[in-house]
BAVO-610546 format. One record per residue: residue in three letters; x, y, z of N, C-alpha, C in turn. Coordinates in steps of 0.001 Angstrom, whole numbers, plus 500000, padded with zeros to 6 digits. Layout:
# BAVO-610546
ALAXYZXYZXYZ/...
//
This chain:
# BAVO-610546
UNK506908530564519043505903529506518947504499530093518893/UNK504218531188519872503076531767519638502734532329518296/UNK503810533554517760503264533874516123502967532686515765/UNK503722531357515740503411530393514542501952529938514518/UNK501454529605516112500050529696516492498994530157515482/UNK499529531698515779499005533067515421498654532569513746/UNK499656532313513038499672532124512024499190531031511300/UNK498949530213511924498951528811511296497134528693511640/UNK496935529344512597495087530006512633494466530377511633/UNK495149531881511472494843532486510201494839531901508722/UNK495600531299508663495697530095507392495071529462506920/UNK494417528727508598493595527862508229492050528417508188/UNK491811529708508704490474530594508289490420530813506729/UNK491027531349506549491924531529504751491338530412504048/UNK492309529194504186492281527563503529491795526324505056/UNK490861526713505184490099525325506017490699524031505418/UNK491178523013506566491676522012505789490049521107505231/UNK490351520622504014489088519751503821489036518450503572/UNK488313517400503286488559516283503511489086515593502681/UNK489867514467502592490500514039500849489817513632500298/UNK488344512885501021487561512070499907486353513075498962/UNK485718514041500006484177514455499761484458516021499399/UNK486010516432499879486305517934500213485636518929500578/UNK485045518532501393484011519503502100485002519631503644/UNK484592520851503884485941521843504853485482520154506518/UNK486519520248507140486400519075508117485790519952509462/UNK485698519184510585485189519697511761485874519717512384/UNK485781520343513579487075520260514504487128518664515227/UNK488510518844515460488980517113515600488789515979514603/UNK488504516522513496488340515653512043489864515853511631/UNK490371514695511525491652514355510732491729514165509619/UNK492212515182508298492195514062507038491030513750506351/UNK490350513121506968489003512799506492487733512720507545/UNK486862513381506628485604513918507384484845512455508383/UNK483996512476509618483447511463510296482616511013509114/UNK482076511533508314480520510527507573481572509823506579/UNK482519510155505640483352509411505028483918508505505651/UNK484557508705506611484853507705507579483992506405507759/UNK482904506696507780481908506026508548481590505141507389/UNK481614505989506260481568505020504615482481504410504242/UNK483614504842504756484389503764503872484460502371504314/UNK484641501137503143484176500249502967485753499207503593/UNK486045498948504602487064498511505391487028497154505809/UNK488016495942505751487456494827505738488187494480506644/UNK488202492889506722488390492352508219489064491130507937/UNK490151491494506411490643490024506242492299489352507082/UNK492279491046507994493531490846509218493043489823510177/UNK491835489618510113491315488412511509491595487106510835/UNK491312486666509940491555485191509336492986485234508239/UNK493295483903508397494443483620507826493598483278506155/UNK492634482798505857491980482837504858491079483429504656/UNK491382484531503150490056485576503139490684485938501324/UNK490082487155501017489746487471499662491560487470498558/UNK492080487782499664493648488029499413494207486801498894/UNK494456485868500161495258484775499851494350483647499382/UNK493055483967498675492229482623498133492908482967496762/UNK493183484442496227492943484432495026494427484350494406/UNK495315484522495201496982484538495520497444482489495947/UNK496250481577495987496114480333495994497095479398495043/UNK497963478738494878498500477962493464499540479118492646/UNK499395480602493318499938481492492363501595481554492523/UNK501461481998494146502778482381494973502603481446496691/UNK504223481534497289503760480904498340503526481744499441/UNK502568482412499843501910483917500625501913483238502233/UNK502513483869503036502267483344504584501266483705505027/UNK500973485062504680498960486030504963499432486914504183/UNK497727487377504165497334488505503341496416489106503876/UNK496210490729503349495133491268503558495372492706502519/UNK493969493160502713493759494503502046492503495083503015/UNK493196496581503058492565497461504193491308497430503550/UNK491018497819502162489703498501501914489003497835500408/UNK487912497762500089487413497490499169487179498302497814/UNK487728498296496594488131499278495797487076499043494879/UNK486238499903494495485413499849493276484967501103492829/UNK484896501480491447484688502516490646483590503323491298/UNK484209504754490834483505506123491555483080506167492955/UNK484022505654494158483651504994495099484697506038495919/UNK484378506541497349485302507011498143486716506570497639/UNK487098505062497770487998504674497722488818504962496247/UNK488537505335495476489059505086493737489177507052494289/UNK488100508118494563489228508926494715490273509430495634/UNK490421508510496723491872509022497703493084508303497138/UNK492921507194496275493910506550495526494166506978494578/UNK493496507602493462493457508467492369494931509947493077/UNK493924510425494199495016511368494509495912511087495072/UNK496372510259495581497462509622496190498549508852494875/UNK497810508163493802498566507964492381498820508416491359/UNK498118509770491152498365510765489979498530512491490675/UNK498074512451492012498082514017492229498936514278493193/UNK499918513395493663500954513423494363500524513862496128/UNK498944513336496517499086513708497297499687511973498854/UNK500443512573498957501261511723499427500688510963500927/UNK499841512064501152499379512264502762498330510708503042/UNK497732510345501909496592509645501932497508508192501835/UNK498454507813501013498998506910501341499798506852502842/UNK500181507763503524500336507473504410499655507449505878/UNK498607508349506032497705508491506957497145506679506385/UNK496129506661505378495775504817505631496710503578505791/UNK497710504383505227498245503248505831499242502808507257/UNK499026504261507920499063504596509587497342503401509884/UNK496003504189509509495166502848509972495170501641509711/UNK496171500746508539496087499780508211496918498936509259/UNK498010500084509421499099499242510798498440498846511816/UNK497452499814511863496661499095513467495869498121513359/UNK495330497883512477494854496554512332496073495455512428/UNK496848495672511587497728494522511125498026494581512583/UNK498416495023513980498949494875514809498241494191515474/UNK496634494034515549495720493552516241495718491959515654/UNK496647491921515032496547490240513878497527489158514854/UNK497252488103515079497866487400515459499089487348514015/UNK498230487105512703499557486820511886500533487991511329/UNK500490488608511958501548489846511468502668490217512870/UNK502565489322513745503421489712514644504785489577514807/UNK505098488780514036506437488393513403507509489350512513/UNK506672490460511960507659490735510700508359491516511357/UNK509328491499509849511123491541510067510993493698509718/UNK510664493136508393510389494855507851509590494658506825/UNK509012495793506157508771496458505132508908496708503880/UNK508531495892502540508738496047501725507815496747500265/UNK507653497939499825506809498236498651507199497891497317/UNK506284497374496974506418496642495506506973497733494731/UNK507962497778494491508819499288493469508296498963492166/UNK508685500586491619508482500946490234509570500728489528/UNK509645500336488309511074500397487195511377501965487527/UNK512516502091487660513337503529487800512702504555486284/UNK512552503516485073512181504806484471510669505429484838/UNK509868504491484881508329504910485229508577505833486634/UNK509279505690487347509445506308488786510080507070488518/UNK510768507720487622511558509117487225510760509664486750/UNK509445509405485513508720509949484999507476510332486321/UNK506597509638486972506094509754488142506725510881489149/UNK507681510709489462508435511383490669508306510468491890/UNK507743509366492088507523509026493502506943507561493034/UNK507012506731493940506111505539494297505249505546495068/UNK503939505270495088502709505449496047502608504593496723/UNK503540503251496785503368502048497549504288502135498633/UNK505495503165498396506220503643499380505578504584500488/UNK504354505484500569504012505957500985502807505248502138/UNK502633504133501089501582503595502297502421502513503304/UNK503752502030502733504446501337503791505434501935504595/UNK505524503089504669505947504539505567504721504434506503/UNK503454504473506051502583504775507352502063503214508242/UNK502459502250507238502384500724508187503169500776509004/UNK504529500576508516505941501118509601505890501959510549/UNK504999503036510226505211503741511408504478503839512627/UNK503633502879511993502268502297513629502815501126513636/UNK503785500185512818503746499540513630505577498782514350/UNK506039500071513940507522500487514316508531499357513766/UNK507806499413512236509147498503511750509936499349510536/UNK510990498644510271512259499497509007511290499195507476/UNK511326500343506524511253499819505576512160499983504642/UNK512366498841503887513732499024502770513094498913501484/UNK513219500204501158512815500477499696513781500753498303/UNK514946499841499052516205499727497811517001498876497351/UNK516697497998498236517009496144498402516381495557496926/UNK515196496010497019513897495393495780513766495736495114/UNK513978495265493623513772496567492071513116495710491284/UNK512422496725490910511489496054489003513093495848487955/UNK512923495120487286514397495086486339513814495316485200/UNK512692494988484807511739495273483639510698496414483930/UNK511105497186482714509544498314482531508587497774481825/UNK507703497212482522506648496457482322505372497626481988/UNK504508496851480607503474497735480215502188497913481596/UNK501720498921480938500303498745481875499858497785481929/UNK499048497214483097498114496030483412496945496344482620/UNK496701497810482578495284498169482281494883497595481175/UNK493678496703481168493004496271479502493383495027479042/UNK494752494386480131495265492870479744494594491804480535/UNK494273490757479695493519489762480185494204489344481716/UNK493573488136482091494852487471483149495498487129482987/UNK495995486530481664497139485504481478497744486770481201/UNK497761487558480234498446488933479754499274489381480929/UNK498255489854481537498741490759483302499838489815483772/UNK499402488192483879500342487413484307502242487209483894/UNK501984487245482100503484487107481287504013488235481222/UNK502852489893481491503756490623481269504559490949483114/UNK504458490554484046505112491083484887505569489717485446/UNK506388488214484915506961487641484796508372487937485059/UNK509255487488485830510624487483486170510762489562486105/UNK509912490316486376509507491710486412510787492304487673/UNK510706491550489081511561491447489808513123491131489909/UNK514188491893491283515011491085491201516067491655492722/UNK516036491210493246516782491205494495518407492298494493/UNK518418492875495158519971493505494660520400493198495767/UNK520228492833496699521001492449497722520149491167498576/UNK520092490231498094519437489315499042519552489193500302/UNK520821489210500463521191489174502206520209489818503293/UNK519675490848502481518760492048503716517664491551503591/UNK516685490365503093516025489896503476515718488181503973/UNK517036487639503751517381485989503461516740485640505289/UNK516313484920505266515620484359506201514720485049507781/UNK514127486409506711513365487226507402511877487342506478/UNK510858487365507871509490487832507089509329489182506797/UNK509120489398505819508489490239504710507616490805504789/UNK506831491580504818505346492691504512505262492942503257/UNK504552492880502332504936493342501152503898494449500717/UNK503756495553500385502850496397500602502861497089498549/UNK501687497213498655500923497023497025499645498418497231/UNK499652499216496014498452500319496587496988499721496142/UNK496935498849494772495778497945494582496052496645493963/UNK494807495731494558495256494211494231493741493961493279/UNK494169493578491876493510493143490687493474491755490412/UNK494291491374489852493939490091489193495217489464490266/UNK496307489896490998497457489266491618498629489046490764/UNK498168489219489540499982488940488702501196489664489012/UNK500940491312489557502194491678489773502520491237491131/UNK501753490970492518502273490881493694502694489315494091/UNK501739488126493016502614486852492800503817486986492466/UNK504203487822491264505983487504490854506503487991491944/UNK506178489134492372507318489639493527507455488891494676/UNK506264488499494943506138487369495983507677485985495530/UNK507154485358494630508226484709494210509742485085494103/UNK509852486093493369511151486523493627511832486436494696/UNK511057487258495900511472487227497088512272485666497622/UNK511184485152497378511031483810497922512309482917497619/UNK512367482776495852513366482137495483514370482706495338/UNK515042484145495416516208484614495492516573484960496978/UNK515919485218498221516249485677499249515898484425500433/UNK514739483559500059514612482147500927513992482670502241/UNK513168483919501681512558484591503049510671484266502774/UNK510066484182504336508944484326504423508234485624504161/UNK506917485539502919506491487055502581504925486778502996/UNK504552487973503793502825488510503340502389489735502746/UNK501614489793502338500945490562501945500076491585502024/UNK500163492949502576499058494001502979499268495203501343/UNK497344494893501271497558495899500218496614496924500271/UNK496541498196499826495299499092500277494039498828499919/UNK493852498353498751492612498108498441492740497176497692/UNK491721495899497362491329495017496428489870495614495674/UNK490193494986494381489328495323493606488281493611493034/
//
């Protein structure tokens, strides 16, 4: 145990860990991300009310029990690059460290005290073979794990490889991820609440259908935590 000490010192003289957002080397007792990033990032408070930016705009769409999103997402912004590396650079750590802080909020919620488990909005198997990974799995690994619930990430499948959202109007975004969903085993969620965990929330077309799906194939209560809204 001591060499490893020994070693894991030296390493970090070598490669200082640095921060995910600003990468500038961290301080001691800095986790992950540096205190002034910290201090910037733009973190909201829509776990205190049952109505807020989430479920106004998720309104008439799907039937949502709550919602929220940890952080506020907008271009060239702290937030666009720990998601960037967390959705194209495989770094895995950032979906799950925020969404270790997102659990603690959600725990401080009167409306999240209920849930059953854990669900991330999955990828069509081919986009997720090409990817290697789902990033929505990573941030509901770190909800689960502050806030000690199961997540089942095999119950729930895309059945359609649905195009990019990117560049489609709303109605577009809306028809193309239409009946997108589909339950493979309803039973594992039929009259249990839901978490449904999303890495960004845009216009709501993909996390309405899934919402629905849920709903009308399994007859279970769903909310909504997503990392960032845009």
């Amino acid at each position: 145990m001591q060499i490893k000490s020994y070693w894991e010192s030296f390493v970090s003289i070598l490669f200082p860990p640095l921060c995910v957002s600003c990468e500038n080397v961290l301080l001691y007792q800095e986790e992950f991300i540096c205190t002034t990033c910290r201090f910037h990032l733009p973190i909201n408070d829509h776990y205190l009310f049952k109505q807020n930016e989430i479920t106004q705009r998720l309104l008439g769409k799907a039937p949502i029990d709550a919602g929220a999103a940890y952080l506020s997402f907008s271009k060239s912004s702290l937030v666009q690059v720990m998601i960037h590396k967390l959705k194209y650079s495989k770094d895995h750590r950032v979906g799950i460290y925020l969404g270790n802080c997102f659990g603690k909020e959600l725990l401080a919620s009167p409306f999240y005290t209920n849930i059953d488990v854990v669900v991330p909005v999955p990828l069509h198997r081919k986009k997720q073979r090409i990817r290697g990974y789902n990033q929505s799995e990573y941030i509901a690994q770190g909800i689960a794990q502050t806030m000690l619930l199961p997540v089942n990430q095999v119950d729930f499948i895309r059945v359609i490889d649905t195009e990019t959202q990117t560049r489609k109007s709303r109605i577009e975004r809306h028809d193309n991820v239409e009946e997108a969903f589909s339950c493979r085993k309803p039973s594992a969620f039929e009259h249990k609440h839901v978490l449904l965990v999303d890495d960004v929330f845009t216009t709501g077309a993909t996390i309405a259908s899934a919402i629905q799906t849920l709903v009308e194939q399994c007859h279970c209560k769903v909310s909504v935590a997503v990392l960032a809204v845009a």
